[in-house]
Each structure stands twice: as structure tokens, then as C-alpha cells.
C-alpha positions as CSV (number, residue, x, y, z in Angstrom):
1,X,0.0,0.0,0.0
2,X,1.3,3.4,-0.9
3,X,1.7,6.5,1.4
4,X,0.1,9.8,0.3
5,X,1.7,13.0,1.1
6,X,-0.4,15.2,2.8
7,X,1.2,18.9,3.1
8,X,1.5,20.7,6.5
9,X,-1.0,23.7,6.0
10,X,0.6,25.4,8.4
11,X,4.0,25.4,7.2
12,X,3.1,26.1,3.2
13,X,1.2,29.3,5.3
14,X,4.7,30.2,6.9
15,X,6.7,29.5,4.1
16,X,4.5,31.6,1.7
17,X,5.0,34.5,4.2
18,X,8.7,33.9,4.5
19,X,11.5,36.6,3.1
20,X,14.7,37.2,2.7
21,X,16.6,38.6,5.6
22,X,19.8,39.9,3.7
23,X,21.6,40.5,0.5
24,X,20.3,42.1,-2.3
25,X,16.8,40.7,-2.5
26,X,16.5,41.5,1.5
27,X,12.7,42.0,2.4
28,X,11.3,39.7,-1.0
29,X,9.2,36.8,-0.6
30,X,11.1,33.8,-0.9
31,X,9.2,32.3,-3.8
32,X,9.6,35.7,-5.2
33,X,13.3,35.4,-5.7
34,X,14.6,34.6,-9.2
35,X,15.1,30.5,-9.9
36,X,18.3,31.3,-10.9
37,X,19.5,33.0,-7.4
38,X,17.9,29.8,-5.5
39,X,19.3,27.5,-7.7
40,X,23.0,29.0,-7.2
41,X,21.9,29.2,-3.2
42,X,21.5,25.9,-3.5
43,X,24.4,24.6,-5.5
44,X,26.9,27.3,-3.2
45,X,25.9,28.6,-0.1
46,X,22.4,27.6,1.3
47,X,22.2,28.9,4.8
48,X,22.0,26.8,7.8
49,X,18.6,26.2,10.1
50,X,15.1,27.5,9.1
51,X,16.2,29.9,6.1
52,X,18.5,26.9,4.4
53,X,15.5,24.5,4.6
54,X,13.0,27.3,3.3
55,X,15.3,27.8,0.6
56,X,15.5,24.2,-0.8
57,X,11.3,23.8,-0.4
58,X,11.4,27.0,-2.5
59,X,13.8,25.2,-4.6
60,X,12.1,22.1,-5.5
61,X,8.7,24.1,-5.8
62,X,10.3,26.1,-8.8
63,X,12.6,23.7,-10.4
64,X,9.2,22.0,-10.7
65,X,7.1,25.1,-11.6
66,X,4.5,24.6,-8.2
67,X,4.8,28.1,-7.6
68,X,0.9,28.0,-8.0
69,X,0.6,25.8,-4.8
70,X,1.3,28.9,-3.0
71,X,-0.3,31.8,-4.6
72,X,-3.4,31.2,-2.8
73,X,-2.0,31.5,0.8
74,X,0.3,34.8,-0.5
75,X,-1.0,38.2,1.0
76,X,-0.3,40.7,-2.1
77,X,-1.4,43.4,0.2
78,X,1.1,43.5,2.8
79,X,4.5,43.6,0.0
């Protein structure tokens, strides 16, 4: 019998909401950031704790173009 995935609401809410803390795209939504940028995080210099393990969920969401699964739970009016 297979498994099914079933997502943490809570923690797609949390990583919709989460931003940058530094660099040049300081203060953008993660899933905002260009692929390009996370991919090279990813490949270089992913941060440890929280942040790191945001950064590689944003990865695979975008290397897999699910950037739709989070739309809905993004706030537009607090950027």
C-alpha cells in the first residue's frame, strides 16, 4: 500500500509569508526570488537552520514550476 503526502497547512502558510533577511533581495518573498539566485543558493551557499530548509522547499517548488501551490495562501497586500 502506498503512502500519500499530505502537506503541512501550516508550514506552506509560513513558508509563503517567509522573506529574505539579507543580501540584495532582502525583504522579498522567498518564492519571489529569481530561480536562478535559489538555484546558485543551492548549488553554493544555502544557509544553515530555518532559512537553508525554506530555501531548498522554495527550490524544488520552482525547479518543478508549483509556484501555484502557494499563490493562494500569499498576501499581495502587505508587500
Amino acid at each position: 500500500m502506498s503512502e500519500t503526502l499530505h502537506p503541512d497547512a501550516q508550514q506552506l502558510r509560513s513558508l509563503a509569508a517567509a522573506r529574505m533577511p539579507y543580501g540584495k533581495y532582502a525583504g522579498r518573498l522567498l518564492v519571489d526570488l529569481p530561480e536562478p539566485y535559489v538555484v546558485w543558493l543551492v548549488g553554493n551557499q544555502l544557509p544553515d537552520g530555518l532559512l537553508g530548509r525554506q530555501l531548498l522547499e522554495i527550490y524544488e517548488i520552482k525547479v518543478n514550476g508549483l509556484e501555484g501551490l502557494l499563490a493562494p495562501l500569499i498576501s499581495r497586500d502587505n508587500l
